[in-house]
Every structure is written in C-alpha cells, then in structure tokens.
MARFIMAR-240198 format. One record per residue (C-alpha): z, x, y; residue in three letters. Coordinates in nm, 4 decimals. Layout:
PT        w        u        v type
PT        Z        X        Y  ala
...
//
This chain:
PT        w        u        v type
PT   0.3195  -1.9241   1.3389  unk
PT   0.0326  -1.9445   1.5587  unk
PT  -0.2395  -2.2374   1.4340  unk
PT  -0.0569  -2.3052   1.1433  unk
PT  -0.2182  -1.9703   0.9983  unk
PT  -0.0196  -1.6684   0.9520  unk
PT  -0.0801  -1.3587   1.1574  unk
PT  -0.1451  -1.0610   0.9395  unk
PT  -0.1349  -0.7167   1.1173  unk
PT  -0.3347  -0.4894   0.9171  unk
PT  -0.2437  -0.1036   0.9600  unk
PT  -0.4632   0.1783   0.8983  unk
PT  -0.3661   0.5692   0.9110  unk
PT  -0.6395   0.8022   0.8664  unk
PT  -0.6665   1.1961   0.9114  unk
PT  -0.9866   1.3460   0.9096  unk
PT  -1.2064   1.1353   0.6386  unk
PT  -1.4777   1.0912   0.7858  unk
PT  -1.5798   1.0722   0.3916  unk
PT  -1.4522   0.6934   0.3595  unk
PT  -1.2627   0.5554   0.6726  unk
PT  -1.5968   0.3232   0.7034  unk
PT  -1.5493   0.1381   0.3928  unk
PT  -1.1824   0.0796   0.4773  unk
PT  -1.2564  -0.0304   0.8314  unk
PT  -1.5560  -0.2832   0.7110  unk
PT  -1.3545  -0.4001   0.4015  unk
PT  -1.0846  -0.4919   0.6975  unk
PT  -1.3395  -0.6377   0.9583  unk
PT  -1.5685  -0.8265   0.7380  unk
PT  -1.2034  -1.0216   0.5847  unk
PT  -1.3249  -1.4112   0.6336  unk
PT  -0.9599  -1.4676   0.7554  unk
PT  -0.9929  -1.5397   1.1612  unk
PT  -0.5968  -1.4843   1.2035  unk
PT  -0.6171  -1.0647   1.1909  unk
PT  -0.4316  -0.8209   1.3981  unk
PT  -0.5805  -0.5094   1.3004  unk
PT  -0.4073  -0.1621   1.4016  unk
PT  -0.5783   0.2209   1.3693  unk
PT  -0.3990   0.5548   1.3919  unk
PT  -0.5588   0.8591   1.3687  unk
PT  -0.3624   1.1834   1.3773  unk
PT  -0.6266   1.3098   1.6269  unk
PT  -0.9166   1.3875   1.3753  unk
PT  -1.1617   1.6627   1.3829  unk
PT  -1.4343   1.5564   1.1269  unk
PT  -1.5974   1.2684   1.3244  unk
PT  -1.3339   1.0066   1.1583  unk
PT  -1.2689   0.9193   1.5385  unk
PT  -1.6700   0.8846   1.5814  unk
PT  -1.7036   0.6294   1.3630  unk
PT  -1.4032   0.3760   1.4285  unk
PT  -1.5074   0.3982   1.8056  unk
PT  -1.8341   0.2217   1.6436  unk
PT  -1.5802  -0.0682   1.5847  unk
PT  -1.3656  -0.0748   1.8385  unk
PT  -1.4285  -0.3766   1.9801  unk
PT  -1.2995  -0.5188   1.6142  unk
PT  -0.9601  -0.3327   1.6640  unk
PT  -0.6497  -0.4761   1.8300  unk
PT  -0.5089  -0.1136   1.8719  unk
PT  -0.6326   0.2284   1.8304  unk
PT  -0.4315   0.5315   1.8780  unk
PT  -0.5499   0.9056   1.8385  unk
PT  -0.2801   1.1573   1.8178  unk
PT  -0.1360   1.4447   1.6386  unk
PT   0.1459   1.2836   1.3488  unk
PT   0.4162   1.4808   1.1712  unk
PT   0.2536   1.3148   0.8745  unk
PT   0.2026   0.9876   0.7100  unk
PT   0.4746   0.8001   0.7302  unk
PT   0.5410   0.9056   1.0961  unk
PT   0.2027   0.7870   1.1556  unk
PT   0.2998   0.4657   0.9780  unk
PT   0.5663   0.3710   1.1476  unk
PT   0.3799   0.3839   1.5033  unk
PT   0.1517   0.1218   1.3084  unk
PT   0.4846  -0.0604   1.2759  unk
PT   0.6153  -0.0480   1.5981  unk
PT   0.2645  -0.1842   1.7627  unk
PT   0.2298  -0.4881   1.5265  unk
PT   0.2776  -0.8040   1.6593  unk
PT   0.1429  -1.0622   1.3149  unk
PT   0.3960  -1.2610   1.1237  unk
PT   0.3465  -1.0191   0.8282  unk
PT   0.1961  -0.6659   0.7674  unk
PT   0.0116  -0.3942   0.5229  unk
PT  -0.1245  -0.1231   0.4693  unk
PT  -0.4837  -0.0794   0.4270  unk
PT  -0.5126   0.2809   0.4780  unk
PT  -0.8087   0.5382   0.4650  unk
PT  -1.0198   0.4782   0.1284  unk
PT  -0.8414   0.1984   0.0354  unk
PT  -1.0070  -0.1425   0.0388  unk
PT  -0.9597  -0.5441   0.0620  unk
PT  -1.0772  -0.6326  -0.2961  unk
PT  -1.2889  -0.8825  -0.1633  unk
PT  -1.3784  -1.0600   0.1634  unk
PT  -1.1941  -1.3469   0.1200  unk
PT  -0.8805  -1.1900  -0.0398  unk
PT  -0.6685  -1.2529   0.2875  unk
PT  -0.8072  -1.6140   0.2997  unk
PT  -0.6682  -1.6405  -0.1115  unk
PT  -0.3573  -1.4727  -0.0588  unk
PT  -0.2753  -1.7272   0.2309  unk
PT  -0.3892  -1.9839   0.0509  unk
PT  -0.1564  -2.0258  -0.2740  unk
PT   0.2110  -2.0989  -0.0796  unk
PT   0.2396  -2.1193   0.2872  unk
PT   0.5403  -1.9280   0.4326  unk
PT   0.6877  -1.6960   0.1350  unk
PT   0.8515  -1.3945   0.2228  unk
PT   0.6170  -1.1809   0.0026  unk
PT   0.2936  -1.2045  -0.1701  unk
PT   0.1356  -0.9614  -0.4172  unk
PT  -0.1130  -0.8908  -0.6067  unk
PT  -0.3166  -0.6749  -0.8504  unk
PT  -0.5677  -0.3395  -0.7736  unk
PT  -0.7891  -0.1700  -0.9213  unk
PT  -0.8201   0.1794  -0.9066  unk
PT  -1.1663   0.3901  -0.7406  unk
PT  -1.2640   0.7283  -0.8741  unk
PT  -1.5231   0.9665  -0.7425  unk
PT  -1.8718   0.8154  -0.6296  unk
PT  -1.6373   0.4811  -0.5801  unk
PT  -1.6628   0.4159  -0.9470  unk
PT  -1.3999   0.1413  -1.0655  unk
PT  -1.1519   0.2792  -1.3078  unk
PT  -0.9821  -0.0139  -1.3648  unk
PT  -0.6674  -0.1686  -1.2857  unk
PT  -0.3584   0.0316  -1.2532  unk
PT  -0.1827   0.1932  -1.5340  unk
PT   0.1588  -0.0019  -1.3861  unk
PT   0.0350  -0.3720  -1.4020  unk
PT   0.1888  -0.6083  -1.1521  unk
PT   0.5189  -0.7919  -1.3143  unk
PT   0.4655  -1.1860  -1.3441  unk
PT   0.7791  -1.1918  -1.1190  unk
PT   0.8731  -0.9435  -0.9269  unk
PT   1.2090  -0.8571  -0.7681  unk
PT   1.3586  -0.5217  -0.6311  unk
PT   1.4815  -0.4360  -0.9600  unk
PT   1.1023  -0.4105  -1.0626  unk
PT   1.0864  -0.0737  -0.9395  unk
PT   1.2876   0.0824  -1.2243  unk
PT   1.0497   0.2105  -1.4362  unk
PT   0.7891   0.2961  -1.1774  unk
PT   0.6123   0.1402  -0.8899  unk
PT   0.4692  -0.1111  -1.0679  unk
PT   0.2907  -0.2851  -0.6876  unk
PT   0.0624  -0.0526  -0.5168  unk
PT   0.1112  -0.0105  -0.1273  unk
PT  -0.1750  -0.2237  -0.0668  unk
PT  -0.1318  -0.5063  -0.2872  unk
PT   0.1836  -0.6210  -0.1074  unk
PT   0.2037  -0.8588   0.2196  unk
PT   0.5269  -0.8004   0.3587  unk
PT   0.7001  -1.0551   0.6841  unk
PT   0.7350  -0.8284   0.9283  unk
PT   1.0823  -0.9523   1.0058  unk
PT   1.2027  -0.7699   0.6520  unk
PT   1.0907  -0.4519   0.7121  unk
PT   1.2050  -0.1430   0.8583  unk
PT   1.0527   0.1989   0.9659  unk
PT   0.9854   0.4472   0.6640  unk
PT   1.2579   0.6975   0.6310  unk
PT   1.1024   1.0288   0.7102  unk
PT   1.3124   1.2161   0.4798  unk
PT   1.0729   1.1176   0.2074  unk
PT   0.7287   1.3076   0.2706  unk
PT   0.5136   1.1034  -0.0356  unk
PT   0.7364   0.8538  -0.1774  unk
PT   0.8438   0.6536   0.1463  unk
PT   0.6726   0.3819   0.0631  unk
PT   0.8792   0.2651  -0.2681  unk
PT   1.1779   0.3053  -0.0731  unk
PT   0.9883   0.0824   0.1925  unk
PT   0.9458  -0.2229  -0.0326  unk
PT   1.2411  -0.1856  -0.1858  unk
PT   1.4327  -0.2346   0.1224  unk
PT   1.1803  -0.5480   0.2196  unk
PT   1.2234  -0.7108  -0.1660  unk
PT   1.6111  -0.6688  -0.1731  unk
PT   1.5831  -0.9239   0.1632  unk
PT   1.3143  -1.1285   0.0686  unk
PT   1.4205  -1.5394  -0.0790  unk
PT   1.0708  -1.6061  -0.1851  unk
PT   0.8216  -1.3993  -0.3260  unk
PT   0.4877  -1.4893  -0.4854  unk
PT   0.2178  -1.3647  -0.7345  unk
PT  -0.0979  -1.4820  -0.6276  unk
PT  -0.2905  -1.3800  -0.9668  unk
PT  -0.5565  -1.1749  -0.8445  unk
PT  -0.6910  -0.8968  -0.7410  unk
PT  -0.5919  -0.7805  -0.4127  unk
PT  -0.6748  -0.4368  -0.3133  unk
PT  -0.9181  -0.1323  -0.4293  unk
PT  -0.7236   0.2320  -0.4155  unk
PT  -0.8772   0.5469  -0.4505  unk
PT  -0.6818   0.7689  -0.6592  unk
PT  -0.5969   1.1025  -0.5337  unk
PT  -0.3733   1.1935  -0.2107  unk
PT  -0.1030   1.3981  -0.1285  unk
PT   0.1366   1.2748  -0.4351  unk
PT  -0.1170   1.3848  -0.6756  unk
PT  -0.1347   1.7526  -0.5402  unk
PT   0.2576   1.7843  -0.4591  unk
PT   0.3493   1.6090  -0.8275  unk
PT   0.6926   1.7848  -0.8230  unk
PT   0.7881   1.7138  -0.5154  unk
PT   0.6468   1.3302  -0.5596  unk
PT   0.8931   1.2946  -0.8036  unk
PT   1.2132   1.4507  -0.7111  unk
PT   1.1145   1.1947  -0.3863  unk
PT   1.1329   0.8920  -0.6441  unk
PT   1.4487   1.0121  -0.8286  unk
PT   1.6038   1.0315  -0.5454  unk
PT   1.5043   0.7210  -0.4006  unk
PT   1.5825   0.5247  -0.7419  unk
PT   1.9246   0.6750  -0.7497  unk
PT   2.0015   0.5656  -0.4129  unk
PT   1.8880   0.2048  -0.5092  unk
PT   1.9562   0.1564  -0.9361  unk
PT   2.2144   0.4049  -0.9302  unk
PT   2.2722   0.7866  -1.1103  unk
PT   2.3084   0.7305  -1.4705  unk
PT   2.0697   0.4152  -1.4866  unk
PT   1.7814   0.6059  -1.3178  unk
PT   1.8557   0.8965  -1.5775  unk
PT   1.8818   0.6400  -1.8766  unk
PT   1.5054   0.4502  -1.6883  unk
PT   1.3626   0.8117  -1.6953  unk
PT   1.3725   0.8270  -2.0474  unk
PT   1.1641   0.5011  -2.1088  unk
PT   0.9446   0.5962  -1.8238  unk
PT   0.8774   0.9323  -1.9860  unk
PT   0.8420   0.7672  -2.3424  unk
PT   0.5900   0.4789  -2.1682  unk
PT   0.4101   0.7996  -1.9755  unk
PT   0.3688   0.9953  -2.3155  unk
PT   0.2437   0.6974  -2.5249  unk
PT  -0.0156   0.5918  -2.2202  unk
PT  -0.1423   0.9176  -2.2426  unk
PT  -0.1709   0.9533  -2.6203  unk
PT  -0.3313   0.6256  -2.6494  unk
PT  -0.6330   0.7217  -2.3396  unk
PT  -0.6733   1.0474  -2.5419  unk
PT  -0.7230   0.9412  -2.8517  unk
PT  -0.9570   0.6652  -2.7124  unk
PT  -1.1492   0.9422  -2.5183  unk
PT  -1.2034   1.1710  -2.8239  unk
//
C-alpha cells in the first residue's frame, strides 16, 4: 500500500439530481483522509447534475458522462476504473457521516479485509431519522444477511481484490448479492463502532417494492439455500410486523 495508508477509491453514480449530488460530492471532498481516489459517473444528466460536479472537477480522479442501462451497470464502470486498495459506494444523496470518518475507519486495524460501520438514515429537508431499522451485527459474516441486509451499501469498505462486478440480472438488489460474494472471501473483517455513512431513504427499491423483493429471495436462495430462506422469511416477516406495530403505536 502506497505510504503506509490505504488507497480508498470512492465511487459515485448519479442520474439527474441536481437536488443533492453537491452534498455527496463535498461530504467526499472535504474527507480529512489525503489517500482518496475519487470516481464520478453520470448517466449523461439533463438537470444540471453535470453543471455542478464540473465545479469540482479538479477534486475528481475520474469523471465519466454517459448514458447507463441503469445502476448497477453504471456501477460497475466505477469498478473497472478504480485503482485504491479498497472501494465504496458513496452514491448521489448519500453522505460520509463525518469528515474524518475515512481517517477513523483506517484508523482502528490496519489491513482487514472489511470494515463497517453504522448509518443513519435522512428524510425530506435532510432531517435525521435515525439509525437504520437493521442495526449493524457486532460481528458480521456472510451469513448475516439472512434476515435482511442488516449493512447499508455505504457503510461497508470492501478490498478491491474481493470483489466482483454486480450481476446485472438483479435491477435493485445487486448490491446484497455484491457483499455477499466479497464477505464469503474475506479472513478479517472489522466493526469500527461508529457511525459511518448518512443515506437518504427513498430510491428505486422503495417504488418497485415487489420486484425489490422477489430480487432478495432470489438472491438469498442462491446463497442460504430454498427452504432456509422460506423458514428466514417467516422471522423476517414476524420482526417486520412487530417493528411496525411498535412505531405505530409510538406515533399515535
């Protein structure tokens, strides 16, 4: 590793939001950690999104601006330009939790194959909703994943040399596939007790549900197996249901 510091390659994918690609790219440029290879794809916005990362150009290793066949295709030409010893995601309205998070993650055990972390969820007007319904397992391991993705995408730094491009037969779910893959390979893999990332809630999953989860079943099955995933459902449903109850009646 170059200096004795990791490099971190930092990907961003953004179509037209010209809303909150800003806070994402400042959240990423302002990070006090020097050792940052940071990566931009734009699926050839319309809004002005491209406007206003040209303003920081100068700040980002690679930009590319062209039409995608969708997220995860735009992803994966992230993956095959970065260069740093490990990668993530940081993508449009999502957020460093603070400036010195990289600097903190680094920090707690040089050279493990994974480190992870806790976020906290952003509403409308960029309120803080707090952290994630699925809180980050004191230890986590590939089998984790069985009861939901209990890591978001941006909580999670990855060596590049354990992952793999997203498969595109999964439209909204690629991603849990994506760490699964990475976690199944990695030796070491750390906590670092904190928060790591701010994600905005919303996206494509949340509008395609359905088709979010058949994505995840499937996925699951392929990994856990049929009849555990069906048998995991059923406490996932029963954890869903009593999550819900419990915010409603605390609501009323």
């Amino acid at each position: 590793m170059k200096s004795g510091q990791p490099i971190l390659s930092v990907i961003t994918v953004v179509y037209n939001n010209a809303a909150d690609i800003e806070r994402t790219l400042l959240s990423v440029i302002n990070q006090t950690y020097q050792h940052i290879e940071y990566i931009v794809i734009d699926g050839a916005s319309t809004d002005g999104t491209l406007q206003i990362i040209e303003k920081y150009k100068e700040k980002i290793a690679m930009l590319v601006s062209e039409p995608d066949k969708g997220i995860y295709d735009a992803m994966n030409k992230g993956l095959g330009l970065a260069t740093g010893d490990y990668m993530i995601f940081m993508n449009s309205a999502d957020e460093f939790y603070a400036t010195d998070t990289v600097a903190n993650v680094f920090a707690t055990t040089p050279n493990a194959d994974i480190y992870y972390g806790e976020t906290e969820m952003i509403g409308v007007n960029n309120k803080s909703l707090g952290q994630r319904r699925h809180k980050a397992p004191e230890n986590f391991s590939w089998r984790d994943f069985k009861y939901g993705m209990s890591i978001s995408h941006q909580a999670i730094y990855i060596k590049r040399s354990l992952v793999k491009a997203y498969d595109p037969k999964y439209q909204l779910s690629a991603d849990i596939d994506w760490i699964l893959n990475a976690a199944k390979k990695a030796k070491t893999i750390v906590n670092v007790h904190q928060y790591v990332a701010k994600y905005k809630v919303g996206g494509m999953s949340k509008f395609k549900h359905r088709q979010s989860l058949v994505e995840r079943f499937d996925i699951m099955k392929r990994h856990y197996g049929l009849i555990p995933t069906l048998l995991n459902h059923v406490v996932i449903a029963f954890n869903l249901g009593r999550y819900w109850f419990k915010h409603r009646r605390t609501n009323d």
